[in-house]
N, C-alpha and C positions, 0 to 999 in steps of 0.2 A: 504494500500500500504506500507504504515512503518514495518507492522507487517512482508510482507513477505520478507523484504530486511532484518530486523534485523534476520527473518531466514535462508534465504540462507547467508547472512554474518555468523553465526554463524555455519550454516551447513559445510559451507567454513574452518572457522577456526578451527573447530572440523577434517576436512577430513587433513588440514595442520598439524598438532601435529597428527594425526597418521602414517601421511606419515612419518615426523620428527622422530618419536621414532621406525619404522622398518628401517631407513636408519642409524641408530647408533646399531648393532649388536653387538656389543663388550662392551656395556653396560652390567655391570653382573647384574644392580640391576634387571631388569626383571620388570618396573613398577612402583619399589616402591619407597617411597619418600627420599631425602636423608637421611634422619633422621631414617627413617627404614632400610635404608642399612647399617649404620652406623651403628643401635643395632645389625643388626644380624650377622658383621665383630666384633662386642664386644663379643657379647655372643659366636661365635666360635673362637674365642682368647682364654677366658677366660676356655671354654670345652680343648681348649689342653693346657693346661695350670695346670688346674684339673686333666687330662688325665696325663701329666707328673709327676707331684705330685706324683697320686697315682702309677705310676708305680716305681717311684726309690723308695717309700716306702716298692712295694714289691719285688724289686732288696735287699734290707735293712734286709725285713725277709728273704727271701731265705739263703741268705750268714750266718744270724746269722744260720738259719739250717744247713747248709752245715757246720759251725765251730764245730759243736756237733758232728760230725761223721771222723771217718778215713777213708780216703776217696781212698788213691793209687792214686790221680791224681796230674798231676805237679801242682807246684804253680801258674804259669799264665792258666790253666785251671780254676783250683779254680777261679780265679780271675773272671774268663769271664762269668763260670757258671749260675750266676741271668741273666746275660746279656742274654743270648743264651734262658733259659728259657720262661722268657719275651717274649722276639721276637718270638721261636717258639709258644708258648702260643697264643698270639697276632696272627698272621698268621695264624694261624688253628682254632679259637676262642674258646679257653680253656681257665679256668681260671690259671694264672702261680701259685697260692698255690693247686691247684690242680696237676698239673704236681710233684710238690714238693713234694705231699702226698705220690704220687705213685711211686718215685723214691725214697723215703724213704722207704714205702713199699715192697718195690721189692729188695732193693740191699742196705739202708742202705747208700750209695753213693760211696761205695762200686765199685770202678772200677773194680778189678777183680771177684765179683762174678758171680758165675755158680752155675745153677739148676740143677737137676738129669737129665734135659732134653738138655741140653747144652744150653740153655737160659743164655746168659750174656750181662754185661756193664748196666748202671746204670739202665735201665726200665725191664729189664732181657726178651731182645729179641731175638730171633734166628736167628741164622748168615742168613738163607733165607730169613725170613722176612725181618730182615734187610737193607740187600741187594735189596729187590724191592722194599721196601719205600726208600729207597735211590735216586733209577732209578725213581720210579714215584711221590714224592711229594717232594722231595732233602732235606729231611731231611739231616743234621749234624753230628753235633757234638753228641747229647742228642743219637743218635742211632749206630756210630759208633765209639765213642769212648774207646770202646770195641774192636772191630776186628782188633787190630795191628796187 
């Protein structure tokens, strides 16, 4: 008779603590104990944390890039340049020394070059292309700053 009381006592307090933990929804931990909410609020601190790091490091190389070249662009363009890179990079998930490669590549950073094909501004794209990645992924700066 002990045994079945200590289990439906127990069935009971098992059935209370789940009722308990779906009437609090807004709990993010999902379960886990605090101590394990708590690493994994550390460990995605410290990922953007890393994550920031490494991107003004590569806001750091871009710009040293961009100093190597003549470029035809105002000075608060320059300025913005890694910035905008970055971001787009980020956004479309390219690496931004990659985007860097190919704007080196293509134009040198070179705001006024044009191809034999009328391809210009720093990725040396064509005014139509341009124009509809504009309208369909709102691309920028990195694609219009050619078409004044």
């Amino acid at each position: 008779m002990s045994v079945m009381r200590f289990s439906s006592l127990f069935a009971s307090l098992l059935a209370l603590l789940t009722v308990a933990s779906f009437e609090n929804p807004g709990n993010a931990s999902h379960g886990l104990t605090p101590s394990d909410a708590s690493w994994i609020t550390w460990e995605n601190q410290a990922f953007d944390h890393s994550l920031k790091k490494l991107q003004k490091l590569q806001k750091k190389r871009i710009a040293q890039q961009i100093s190597q070249y003549k470029t035809g662009l105002k000075t608060n363009h320059i300025d913005n340049l890694p910035e905008l890179i970055v971001h787009e990079s980020k956004k479309y998930g390219y690496d931004p020394l990659l985007l860097t490669a190919v704007i080196i590549t293509e134009s040198s950073f070179n705001n006024w070059a044009r191809s034999n094909r009328d391809a210009h501004g720093l990725m040396q794209i064509r005014p139509a292309t341009g124009k509809e990645h504009i309208i369909t992924h709102s691309y920028y700066y990195i694609f219009i700053i050619a078409i004044n």
